[in-house]
N, CA, C and O atoms as a GROMACS GRO file, in nm:
protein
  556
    1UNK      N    1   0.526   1.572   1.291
    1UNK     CA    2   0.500   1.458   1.207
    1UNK      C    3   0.355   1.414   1.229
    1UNK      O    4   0.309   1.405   1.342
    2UNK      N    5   0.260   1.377   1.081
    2UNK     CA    6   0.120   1.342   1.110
    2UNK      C    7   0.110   1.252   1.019
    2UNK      O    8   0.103   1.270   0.897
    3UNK      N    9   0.108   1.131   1.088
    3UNK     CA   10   0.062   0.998   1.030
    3UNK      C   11  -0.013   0.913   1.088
    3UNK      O   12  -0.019   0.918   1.211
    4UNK      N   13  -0.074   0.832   1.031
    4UNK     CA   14  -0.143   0.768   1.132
    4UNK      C   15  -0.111   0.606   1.048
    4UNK      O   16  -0.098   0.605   0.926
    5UNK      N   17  -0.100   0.458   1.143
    5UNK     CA   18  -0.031   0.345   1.092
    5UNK      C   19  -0.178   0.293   1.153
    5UNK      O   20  -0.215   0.348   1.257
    6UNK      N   21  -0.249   0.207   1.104
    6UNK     CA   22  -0.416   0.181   1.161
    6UNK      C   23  -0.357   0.044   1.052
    6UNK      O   24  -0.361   0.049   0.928
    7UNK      N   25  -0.294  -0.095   1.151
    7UNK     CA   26  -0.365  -0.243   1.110
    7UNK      C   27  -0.485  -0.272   1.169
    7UNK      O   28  -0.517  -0.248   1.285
    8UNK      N   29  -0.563  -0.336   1.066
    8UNK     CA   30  -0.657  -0.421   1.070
    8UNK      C   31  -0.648  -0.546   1.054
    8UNK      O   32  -0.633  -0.606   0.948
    9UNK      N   33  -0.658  -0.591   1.173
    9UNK     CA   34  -0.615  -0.755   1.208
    9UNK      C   35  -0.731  -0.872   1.084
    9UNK      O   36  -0.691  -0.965   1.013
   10UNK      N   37  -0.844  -0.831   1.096
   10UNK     CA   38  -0.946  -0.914   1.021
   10UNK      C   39  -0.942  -0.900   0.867
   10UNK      O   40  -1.000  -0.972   0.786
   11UNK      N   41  -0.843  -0.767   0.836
   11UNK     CA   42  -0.894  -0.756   0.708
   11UNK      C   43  -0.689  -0.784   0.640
   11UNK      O   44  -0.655  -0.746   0.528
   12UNK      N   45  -0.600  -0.845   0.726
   12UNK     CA   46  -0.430  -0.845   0.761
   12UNK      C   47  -0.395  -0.733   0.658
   12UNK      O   48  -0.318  -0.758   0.565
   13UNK      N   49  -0.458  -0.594   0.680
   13UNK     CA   50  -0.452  -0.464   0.556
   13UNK      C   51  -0.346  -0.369   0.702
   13UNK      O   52  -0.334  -0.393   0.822
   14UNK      N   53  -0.302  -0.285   0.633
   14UNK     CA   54  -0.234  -0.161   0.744
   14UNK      C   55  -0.277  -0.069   0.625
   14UNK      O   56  -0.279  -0.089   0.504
   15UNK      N   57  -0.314   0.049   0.709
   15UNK     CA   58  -0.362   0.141   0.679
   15UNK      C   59  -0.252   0.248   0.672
   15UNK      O   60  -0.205   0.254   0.786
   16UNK      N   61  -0.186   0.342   0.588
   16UNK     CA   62  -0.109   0.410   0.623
   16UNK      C   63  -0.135   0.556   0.576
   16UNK      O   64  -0.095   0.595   0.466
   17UNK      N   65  -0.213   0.651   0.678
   17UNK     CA   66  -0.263   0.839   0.636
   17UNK      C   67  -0.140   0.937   0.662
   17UNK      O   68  -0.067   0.959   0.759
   18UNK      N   69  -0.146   0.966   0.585
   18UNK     CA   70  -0.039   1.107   0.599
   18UNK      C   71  -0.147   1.211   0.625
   18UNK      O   72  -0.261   1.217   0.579
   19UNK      N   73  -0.084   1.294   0.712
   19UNK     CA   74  -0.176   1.429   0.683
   19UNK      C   75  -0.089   1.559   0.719
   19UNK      O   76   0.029   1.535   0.744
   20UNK      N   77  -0.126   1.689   0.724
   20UNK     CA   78  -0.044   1.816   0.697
   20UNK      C   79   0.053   1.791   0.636
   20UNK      O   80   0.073   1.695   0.561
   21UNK      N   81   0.160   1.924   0.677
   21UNK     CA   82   0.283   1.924   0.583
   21UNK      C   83   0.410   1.846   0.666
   21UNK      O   84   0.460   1.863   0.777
   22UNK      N   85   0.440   1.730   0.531
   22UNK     CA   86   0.503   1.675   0.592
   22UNK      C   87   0.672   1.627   0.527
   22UNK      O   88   0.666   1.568   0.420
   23UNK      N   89   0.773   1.642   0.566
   23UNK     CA   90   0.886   1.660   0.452
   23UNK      C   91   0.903   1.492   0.394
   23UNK      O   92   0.862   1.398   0.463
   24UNK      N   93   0.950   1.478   0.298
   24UNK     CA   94   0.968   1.331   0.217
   24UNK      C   95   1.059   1.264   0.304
   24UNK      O   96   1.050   1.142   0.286
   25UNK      N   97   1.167   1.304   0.416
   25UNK     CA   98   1.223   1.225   0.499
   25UNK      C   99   1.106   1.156   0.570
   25UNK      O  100   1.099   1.033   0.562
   26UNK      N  101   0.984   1.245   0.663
   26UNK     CA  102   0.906   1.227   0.726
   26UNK      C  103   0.781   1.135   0.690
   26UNK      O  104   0.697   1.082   0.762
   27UNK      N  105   0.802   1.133   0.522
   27UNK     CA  106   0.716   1.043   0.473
   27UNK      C  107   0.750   0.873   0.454
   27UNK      O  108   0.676   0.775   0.465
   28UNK      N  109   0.879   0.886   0.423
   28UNK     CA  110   0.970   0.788   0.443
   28UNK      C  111   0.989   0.702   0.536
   28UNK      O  112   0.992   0.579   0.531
   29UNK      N  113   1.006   0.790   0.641
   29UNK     CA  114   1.002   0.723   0.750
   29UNK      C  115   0.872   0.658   0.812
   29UNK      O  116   0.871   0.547   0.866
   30UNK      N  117   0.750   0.750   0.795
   30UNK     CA  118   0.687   0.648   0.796
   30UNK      C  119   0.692   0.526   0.706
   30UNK      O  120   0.684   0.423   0.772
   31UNK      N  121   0.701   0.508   0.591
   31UNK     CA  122   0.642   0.386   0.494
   31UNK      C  123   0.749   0.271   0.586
   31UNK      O  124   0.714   0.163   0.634
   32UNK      N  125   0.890   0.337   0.588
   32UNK     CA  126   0.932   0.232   0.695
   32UNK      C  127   0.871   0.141   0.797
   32UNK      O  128   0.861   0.019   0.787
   33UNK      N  129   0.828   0.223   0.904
   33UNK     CA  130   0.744   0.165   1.033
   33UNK      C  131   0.649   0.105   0.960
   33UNK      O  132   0.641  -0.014   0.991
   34UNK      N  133   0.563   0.140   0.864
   34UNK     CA  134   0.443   0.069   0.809
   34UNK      C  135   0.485  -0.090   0.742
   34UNK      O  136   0.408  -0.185   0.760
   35UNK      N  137   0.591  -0.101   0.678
   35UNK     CA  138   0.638  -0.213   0.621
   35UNK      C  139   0.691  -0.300   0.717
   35UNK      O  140   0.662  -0.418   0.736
   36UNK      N  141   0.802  -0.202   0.800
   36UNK     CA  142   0.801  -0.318   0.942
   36UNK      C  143   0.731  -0.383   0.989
   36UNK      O  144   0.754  -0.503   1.001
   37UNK      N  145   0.587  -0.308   1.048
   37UNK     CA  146   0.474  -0.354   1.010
   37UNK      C  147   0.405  -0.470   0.954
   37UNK      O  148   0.386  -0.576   1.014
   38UNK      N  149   0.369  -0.443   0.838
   38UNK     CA  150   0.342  -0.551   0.744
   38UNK      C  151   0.436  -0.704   0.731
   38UNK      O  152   0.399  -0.816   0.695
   39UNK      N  153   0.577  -0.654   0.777
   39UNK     CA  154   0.656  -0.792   0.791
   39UNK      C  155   0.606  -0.844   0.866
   39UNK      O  156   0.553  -0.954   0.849
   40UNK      N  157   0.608  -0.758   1.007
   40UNK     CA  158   0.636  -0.857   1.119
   40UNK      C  159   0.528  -0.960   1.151
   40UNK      O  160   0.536  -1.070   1.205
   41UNK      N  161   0.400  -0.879   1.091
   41UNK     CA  162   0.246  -0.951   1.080
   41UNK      C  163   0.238  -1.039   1.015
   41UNK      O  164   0.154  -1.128   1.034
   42UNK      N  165   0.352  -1.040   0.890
   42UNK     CA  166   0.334  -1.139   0.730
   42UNK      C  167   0.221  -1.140   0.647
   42UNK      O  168   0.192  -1.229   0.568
   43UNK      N  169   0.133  -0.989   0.678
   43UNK     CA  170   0.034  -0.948   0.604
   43UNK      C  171   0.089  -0.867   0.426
   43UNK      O  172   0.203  -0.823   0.420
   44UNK      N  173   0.016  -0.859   0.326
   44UNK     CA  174   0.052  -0.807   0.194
   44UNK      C  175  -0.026  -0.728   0.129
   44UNK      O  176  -0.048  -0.708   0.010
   45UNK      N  177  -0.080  -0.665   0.269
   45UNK     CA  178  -0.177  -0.552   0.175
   45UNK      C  179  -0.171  -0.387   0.265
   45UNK      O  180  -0.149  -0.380   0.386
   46UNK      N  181  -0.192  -0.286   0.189
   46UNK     CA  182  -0.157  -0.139   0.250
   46UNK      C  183  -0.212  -0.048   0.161
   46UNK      O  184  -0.171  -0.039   0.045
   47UNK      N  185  -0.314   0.030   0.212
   47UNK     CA  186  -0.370   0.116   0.202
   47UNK      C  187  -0.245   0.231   0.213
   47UNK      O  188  -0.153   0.210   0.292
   48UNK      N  189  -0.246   0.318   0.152
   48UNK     CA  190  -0.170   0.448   0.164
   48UNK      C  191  -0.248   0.544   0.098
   48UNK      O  192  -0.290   0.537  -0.017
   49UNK      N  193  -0.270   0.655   0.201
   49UNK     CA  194  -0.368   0.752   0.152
   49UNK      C  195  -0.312   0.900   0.172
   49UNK      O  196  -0.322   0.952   0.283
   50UNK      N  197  -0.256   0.962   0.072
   50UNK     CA  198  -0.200   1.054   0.107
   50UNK      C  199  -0.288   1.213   0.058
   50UNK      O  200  -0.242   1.308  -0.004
   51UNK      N  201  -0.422   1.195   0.110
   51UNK     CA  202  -0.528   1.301   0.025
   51UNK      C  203  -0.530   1.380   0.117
   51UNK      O  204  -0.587   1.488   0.105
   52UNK      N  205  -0.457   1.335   0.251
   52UNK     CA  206  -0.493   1.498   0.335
   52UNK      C  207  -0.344   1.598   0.357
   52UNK      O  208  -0.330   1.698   0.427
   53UNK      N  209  -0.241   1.526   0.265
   53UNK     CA  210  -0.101   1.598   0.283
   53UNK      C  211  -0.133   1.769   0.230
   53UNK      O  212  -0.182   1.811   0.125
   54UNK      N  213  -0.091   1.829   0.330
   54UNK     CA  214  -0.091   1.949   0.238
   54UNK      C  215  -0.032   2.025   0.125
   54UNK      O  216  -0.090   2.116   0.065
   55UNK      N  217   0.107   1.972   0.095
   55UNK     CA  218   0.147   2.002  -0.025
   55UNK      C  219   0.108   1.896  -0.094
   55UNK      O  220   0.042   1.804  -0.045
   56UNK      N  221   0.156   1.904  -0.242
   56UNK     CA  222   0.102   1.763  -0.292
   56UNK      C  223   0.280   1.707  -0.328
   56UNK      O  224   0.382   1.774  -0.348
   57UNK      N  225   0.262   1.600  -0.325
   57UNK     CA  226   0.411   1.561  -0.383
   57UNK      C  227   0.421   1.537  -0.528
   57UNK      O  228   0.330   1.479  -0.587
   58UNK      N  229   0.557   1.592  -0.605
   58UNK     CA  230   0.630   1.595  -0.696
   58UNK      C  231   0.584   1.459  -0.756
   58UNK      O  232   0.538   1.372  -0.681
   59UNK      N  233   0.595   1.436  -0.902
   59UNK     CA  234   0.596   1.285  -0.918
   59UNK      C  235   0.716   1.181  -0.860
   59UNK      O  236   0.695   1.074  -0.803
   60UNK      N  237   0.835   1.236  -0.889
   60UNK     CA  238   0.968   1.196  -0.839
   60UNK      C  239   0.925   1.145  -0.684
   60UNK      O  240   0.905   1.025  -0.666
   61UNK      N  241   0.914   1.230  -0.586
   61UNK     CA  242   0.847   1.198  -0.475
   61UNK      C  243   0.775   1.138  -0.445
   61UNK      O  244   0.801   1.074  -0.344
   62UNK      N  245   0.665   1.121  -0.496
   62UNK     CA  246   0.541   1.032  -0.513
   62UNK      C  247   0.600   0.904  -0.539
   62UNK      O  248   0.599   0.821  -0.448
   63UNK      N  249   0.646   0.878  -0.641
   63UNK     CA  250   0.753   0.773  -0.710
   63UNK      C  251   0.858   0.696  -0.608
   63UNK      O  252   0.880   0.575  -0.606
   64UNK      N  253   0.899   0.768  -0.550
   64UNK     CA  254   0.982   0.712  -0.443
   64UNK      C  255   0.898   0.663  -0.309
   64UNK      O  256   0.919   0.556  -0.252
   65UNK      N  257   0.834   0.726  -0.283
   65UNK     CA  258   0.714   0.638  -0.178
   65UNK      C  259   0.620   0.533  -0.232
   65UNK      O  260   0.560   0.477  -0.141
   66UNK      N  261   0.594   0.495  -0.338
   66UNK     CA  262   0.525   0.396  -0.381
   66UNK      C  263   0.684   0.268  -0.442
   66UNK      O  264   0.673   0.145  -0.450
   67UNK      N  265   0.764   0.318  -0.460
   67UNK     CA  266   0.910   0.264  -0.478
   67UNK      C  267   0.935   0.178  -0.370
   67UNK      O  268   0.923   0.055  -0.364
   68UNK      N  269   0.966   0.252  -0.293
   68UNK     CA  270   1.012   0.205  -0.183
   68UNK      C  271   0.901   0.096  -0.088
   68UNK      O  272   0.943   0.005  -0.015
   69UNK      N  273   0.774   0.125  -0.107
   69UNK     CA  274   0.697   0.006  -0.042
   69UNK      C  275   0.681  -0.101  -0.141
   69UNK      O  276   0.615  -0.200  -0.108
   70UNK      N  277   0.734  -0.096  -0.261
   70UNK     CA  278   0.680  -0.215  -0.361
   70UNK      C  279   0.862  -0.272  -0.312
   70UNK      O  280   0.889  -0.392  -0.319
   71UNK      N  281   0.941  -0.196  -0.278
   71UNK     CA  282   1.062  -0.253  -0.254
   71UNK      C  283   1.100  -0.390  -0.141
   71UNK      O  284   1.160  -0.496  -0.155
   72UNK      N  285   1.019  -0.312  -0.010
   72UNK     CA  286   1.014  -0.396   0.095
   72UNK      C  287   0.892  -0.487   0.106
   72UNK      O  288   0.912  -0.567   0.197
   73UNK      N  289   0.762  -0.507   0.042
   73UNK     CA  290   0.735  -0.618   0.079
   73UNK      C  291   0.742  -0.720  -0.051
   73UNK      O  292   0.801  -0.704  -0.157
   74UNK      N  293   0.656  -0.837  -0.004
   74UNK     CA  294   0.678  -0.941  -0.072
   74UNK      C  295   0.573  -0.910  -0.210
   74UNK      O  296   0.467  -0.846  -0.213
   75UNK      N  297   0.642  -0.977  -0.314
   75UNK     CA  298   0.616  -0.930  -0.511
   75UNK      C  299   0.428  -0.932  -0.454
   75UNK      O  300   0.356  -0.834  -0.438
   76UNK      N  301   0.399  -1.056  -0.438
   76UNK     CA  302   0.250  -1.101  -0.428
   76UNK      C  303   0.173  -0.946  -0.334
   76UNK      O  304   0.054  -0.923  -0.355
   77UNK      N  305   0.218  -0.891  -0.278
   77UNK     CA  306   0.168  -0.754  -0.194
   77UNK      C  307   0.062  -0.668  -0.277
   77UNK      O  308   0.079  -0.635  -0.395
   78UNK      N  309  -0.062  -0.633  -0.192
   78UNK     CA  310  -0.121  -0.532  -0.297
   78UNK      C  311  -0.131  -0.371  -0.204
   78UNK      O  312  -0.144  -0.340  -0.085
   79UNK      N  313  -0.116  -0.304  -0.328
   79UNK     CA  314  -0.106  -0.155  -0.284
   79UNK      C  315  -0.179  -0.070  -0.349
   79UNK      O  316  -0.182  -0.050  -0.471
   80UNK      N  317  -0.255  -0.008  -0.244
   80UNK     CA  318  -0.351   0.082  -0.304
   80UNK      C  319  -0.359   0.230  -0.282
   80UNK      O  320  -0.433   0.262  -0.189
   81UNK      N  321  -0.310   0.309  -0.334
   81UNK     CA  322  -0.246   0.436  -0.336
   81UNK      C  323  -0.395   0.522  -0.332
   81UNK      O  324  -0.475   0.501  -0.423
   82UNK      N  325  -0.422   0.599  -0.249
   82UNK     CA  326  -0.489   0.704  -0.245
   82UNK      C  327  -0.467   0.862  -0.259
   82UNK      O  328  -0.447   0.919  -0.152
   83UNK      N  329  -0.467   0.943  -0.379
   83UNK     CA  330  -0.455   1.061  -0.414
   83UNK      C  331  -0.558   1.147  -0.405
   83UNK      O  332  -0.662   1.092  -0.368
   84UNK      N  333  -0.566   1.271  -0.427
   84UNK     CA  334  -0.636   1.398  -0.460
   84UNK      C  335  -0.641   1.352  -0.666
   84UNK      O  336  -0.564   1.278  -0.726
   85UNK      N  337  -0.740   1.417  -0.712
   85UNK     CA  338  -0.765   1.400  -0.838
   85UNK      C  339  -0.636   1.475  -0.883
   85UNK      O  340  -0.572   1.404  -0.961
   86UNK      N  341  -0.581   1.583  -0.862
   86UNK     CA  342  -0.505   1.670  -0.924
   86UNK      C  343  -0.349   1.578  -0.903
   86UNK      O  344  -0.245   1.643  -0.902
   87UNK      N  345  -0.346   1.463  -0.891
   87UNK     CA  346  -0.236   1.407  -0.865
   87UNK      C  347  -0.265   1.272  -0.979
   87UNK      O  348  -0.180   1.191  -1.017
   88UNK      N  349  -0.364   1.277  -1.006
   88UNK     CA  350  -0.379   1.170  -1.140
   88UNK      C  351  -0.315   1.148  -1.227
   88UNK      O  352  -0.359   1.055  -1.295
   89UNK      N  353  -0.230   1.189  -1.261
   89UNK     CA  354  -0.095   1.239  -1.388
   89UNK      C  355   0.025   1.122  -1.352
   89UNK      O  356   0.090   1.035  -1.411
   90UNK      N  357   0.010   1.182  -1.210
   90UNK     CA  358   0.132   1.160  -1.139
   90UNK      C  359   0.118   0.957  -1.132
   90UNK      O  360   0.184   0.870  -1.188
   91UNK      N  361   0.006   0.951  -1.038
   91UNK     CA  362  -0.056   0.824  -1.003
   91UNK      C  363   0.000   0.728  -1.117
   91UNK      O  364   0.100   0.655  -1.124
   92UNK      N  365  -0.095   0.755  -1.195
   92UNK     CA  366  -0.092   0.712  -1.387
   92UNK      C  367   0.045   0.591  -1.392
   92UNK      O  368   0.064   0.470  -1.400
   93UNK      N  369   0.130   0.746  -1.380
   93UNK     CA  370   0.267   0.696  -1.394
   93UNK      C  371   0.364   0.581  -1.321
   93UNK      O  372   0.456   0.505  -1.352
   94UNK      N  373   0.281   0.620  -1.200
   94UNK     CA  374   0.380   0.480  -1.085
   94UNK      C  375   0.280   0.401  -1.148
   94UNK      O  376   0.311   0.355  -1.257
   95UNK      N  377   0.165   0.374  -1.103
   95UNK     CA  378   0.118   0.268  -1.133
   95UNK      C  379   0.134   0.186  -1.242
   95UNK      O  380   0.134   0.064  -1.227
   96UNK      N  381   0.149   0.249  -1.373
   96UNK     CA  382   0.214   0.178  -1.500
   96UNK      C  383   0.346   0.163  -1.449
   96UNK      O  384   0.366   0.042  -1.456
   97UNK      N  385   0.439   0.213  -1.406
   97UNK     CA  386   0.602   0.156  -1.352
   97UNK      C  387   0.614   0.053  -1.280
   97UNK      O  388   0.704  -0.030  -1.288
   98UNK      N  389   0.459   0.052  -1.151
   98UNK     CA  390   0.516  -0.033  -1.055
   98UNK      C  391   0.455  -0.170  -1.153
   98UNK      O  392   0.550  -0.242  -1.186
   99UNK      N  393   0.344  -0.212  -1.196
   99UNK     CA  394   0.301  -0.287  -1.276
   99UNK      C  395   0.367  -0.415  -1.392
   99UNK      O  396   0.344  -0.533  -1.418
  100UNK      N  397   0.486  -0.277  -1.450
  100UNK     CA  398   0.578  -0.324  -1.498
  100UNK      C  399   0.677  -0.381  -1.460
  100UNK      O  400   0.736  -0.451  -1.542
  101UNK      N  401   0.731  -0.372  -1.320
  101UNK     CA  402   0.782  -0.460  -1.232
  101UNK      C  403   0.741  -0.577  -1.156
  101UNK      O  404   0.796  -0.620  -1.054
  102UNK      N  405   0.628  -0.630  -1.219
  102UNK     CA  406   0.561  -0.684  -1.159
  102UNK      C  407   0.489  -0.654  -1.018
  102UNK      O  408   0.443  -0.755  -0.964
  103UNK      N  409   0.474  -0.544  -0.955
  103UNK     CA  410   0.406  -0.484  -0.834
  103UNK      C  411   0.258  -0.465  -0.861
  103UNK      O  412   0.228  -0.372  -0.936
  104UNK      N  413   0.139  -0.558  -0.800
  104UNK     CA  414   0.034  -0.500  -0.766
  104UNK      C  415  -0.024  -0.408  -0.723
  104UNK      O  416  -0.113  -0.429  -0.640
  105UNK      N  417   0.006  -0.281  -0.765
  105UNK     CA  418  -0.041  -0.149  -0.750
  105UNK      C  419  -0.132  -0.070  -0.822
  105UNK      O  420  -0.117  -0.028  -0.937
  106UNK      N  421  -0.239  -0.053  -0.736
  106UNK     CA  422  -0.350   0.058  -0.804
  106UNK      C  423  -0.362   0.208  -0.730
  106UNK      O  424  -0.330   0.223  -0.612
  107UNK      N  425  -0.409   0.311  -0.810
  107UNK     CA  426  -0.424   0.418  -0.774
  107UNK      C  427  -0.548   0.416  -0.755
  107UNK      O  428  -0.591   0.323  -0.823
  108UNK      N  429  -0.669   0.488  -0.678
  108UNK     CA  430  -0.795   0.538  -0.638
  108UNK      C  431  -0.789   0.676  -0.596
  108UNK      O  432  -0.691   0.739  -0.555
  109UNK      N  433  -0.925   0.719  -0.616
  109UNK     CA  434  -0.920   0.905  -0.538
  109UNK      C  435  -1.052   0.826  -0.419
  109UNK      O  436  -1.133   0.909  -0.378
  110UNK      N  437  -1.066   0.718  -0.381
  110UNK     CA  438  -1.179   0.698  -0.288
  110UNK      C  439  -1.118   0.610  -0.185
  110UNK      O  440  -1.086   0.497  -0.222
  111UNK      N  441  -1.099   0.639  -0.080
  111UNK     CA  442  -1.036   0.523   0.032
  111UNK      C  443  -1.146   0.375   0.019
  111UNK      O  444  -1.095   0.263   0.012
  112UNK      N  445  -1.268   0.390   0.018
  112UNK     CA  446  -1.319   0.251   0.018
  112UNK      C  447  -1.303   0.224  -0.092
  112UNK      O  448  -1.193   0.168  -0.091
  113UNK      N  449  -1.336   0.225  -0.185
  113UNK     CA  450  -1.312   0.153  -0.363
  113UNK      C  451  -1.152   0.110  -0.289
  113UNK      O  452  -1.144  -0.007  -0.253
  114UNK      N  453  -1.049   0.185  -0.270
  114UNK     CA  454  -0.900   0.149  -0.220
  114UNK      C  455  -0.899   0.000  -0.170
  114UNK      O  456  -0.830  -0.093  -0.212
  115UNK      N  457  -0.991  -0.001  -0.073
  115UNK     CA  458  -1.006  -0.106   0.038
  115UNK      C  459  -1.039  -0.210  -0.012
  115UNK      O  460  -0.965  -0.308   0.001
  116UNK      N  461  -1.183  -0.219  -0.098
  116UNK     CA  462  -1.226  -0.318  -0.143
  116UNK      C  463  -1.131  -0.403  -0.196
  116UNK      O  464  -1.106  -0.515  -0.152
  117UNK      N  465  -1.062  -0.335  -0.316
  117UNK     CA  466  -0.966  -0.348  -0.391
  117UNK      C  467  -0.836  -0.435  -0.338
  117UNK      O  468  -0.792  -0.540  -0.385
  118UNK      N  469  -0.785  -0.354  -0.217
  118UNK     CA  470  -0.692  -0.421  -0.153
  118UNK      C  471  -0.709  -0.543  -0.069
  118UNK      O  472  -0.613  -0.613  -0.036
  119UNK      N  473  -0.819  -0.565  -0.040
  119UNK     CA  474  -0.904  -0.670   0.004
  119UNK      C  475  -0.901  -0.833  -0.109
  119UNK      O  476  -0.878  -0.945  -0.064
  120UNK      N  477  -0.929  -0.803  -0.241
  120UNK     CA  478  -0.958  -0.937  -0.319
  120UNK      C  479  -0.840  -0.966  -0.302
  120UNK      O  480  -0.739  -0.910  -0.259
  121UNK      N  481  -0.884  -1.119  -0.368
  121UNK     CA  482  -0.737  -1.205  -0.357
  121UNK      C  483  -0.739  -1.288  -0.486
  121UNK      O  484  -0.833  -1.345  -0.542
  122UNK      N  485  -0.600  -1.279  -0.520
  122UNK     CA  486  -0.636  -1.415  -0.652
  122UNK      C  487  -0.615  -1.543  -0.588
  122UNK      O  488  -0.565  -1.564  -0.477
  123UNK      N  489  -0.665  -1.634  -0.685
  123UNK     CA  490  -0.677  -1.776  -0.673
  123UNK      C  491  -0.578  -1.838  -0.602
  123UNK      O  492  -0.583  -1.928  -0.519
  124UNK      N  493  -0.459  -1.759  -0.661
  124UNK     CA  494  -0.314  -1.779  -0.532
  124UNK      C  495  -0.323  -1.811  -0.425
  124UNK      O  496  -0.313  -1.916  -0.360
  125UNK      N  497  -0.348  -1.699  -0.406
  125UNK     CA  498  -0.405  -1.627  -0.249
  125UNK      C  499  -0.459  -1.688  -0.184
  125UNK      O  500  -0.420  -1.696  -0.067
  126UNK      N  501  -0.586  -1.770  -0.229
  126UNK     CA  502  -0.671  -1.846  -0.145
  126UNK      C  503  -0.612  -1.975  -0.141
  126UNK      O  504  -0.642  -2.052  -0.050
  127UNK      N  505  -0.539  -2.005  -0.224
  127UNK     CA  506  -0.458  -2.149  -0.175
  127UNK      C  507  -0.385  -2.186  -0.127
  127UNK      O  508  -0.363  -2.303  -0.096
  128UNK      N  509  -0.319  -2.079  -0.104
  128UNK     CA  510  -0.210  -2.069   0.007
  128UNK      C  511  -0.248  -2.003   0.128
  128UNK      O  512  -0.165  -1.988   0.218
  129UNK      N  513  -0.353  -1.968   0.137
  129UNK     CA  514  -0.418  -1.901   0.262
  129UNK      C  515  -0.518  -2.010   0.343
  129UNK      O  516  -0.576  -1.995   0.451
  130UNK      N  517  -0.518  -2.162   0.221
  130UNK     CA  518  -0.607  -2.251   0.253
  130UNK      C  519  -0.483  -2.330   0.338
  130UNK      O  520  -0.507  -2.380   0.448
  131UNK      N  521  -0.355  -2.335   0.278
  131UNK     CA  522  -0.236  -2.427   0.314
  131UNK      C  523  -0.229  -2.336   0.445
  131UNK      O  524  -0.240  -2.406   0.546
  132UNK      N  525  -0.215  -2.200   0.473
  132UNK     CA  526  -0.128  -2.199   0.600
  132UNK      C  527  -0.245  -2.205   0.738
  132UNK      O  528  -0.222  -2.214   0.858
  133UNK      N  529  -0.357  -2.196   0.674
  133UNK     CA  530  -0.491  -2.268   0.799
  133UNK      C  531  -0.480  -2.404   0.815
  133UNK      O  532  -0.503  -2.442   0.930
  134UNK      N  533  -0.445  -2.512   0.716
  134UNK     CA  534  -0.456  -2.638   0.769
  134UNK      C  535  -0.341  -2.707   0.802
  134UNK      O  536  -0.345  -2.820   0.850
  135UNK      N  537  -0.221  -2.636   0.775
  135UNK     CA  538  -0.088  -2.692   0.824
  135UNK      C  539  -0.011  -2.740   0.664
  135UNK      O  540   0.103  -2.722   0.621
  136UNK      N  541  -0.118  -2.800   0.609
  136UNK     CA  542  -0.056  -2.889   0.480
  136UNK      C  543  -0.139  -2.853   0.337
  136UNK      O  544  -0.111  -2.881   0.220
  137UNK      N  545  -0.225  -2.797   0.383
  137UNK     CA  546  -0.397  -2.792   0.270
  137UNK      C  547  -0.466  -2.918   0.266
  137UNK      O  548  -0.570  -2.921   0.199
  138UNK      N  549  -0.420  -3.047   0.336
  138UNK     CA  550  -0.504  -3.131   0.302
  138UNK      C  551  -0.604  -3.121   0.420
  138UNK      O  552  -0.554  -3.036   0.494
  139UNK      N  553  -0.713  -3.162   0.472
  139UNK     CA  554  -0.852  -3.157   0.540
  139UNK      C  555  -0.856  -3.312   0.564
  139UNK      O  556  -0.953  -3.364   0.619
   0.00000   0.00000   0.00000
């Protein structure tokens, strides 16, 4: 099994790399630990970069790993899917599905563009990120 789970405390992002060949149980199981993860922190953002897997995954497959993390965290969560270009088809597709479920999900072929990305926040975001620094939001 080759994964690597890399939170970043400053940026409350988890990083989640797949690399070699790895079976869809094995992929699974990671997104698990990674979301555990992301709970236990109460962070809503995840990098998933799966450009160094050596097979490429099925869309179905693909589909079910971007499924399953829009499953376990919270709606407001952003996810930024990292592919190989030759998986663009595939991408396309979750991302218009997860979208339609209301899931913040983008596809990228660049881990930083990914990052940046997973990084902004809407207006939400900052007001409730203003409330849980001051106890109440008022100053």
């Amino acid at each position: 099994m080759s994964y690597f789970i890399n939170p970043i405390k400053e940026e409350e992002c988890v990083f989640l790399t797949y690399e070699g060949d790895l079976s869809l149980i094995e992929i699974i199981a990671a997104r698990y630990e990674a979301n555990a993860l992301l709970a236990r922190k109460r962070w809503k953002r995840i990098v998933l970069d799966i450009t160094e897997l050596q097979s490429l995954l099925a869309a179905q497959e693909l589909f079910e790993v971007a499924r399953g993390l829009s499953e376990d965290l919270p709606r407001n969560a952003r996810i930024a899917l990292v592919v190989r270009p030759e998986q663009e088809g595939h991408a396309k597709l979750i991302e218009s599905a997860a979208r339609k479920e209301g899931v913040l999900l983008a596809f990228f072929f660049d881990v930083e563009e990914a990052t940046t990305w997973v990084k902004e926040t809407t207006l939400h975001e900052q007001s409730q990120h203003r409330v849980e620094r001051t106890g109440n939001g008022i100053r």
